[in-house]
C-alpha positions in Angstrom: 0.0 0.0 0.0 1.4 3.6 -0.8 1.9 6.0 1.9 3.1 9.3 0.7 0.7 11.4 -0.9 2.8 11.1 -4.4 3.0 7.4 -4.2 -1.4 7.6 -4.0 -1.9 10.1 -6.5 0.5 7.9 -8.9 -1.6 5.2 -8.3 -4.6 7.0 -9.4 -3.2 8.6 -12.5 -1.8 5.0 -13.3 -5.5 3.9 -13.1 -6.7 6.2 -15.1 -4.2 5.3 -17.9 -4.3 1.7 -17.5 -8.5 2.1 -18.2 -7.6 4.2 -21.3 -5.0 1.5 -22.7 -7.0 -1.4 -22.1 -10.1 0.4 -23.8 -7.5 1.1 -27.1 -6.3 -2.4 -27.1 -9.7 -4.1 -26.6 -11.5 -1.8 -29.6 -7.8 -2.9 -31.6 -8.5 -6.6 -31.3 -12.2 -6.4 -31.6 -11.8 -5.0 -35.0 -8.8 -7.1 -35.8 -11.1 -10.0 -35.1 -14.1 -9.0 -36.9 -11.8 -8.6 -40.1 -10.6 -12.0 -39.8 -13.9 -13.4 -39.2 -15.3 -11.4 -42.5 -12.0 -12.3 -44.6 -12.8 -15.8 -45.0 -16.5 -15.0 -46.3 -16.5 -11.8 -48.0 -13.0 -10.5 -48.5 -14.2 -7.3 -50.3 -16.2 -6.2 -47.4 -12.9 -6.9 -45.2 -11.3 -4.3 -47.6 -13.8 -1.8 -46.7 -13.2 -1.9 -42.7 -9.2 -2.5 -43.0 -8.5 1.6 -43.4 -10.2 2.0 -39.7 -8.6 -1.1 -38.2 -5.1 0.8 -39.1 -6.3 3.8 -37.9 -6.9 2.5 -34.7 -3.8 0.3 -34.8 -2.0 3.4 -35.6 -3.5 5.5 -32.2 -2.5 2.6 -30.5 0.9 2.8 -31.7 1.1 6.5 -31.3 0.0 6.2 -27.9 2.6 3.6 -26.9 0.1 1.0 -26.4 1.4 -1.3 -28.8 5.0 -1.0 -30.3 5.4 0.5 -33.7 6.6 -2.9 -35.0 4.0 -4.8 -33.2 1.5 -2.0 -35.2 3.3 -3.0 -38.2 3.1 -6.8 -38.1 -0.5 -6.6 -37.7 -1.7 -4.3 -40.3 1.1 -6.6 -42.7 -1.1 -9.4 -41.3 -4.3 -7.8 -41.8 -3.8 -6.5 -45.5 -2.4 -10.2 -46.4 -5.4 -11.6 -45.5 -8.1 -9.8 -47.4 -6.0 -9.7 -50.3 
């Protein structure tokens, strides 16, 4: 448990990032998912939502969510499939 003041208010503002990264990488791998799961019927309709999923794999990036290689590997992985 913290005692100082600093070591509480750290904790709080850790929080509060930790909620905002997990939000980012839960949207990222619902989308990533849902493009999978559409590739293998209708890849045309995977090529429509592919520009938001790298958006969003791009904020998570920028963010420092993910790594910028990690963001890399998965739109490579994601433009592989619904080609």
């Amino acid at each position: 448990m913290p005692i100082t003041q600093s070591a509480k208010k750290a904790i709080r503002g850790s929080l509060r990032k930790k909620a905002f990264n997990d939000r980012r990488m839960r949207v990222m791998k619902e989308i990533i998912k849902k493009i999978e799961k559409i590739a293998k019927t209708d890849k045309k309709e995977a090529l429509k939502m592919i520009s938001s999923a790298f958006a969003i794999i791009d904020k998570a990036a920028k963010g420092g969510v993910i790594k910028k290689n990690n963001a890399a590997r998965k739109k490579s992985r994601l433009s592989r499939i619904t080609k």
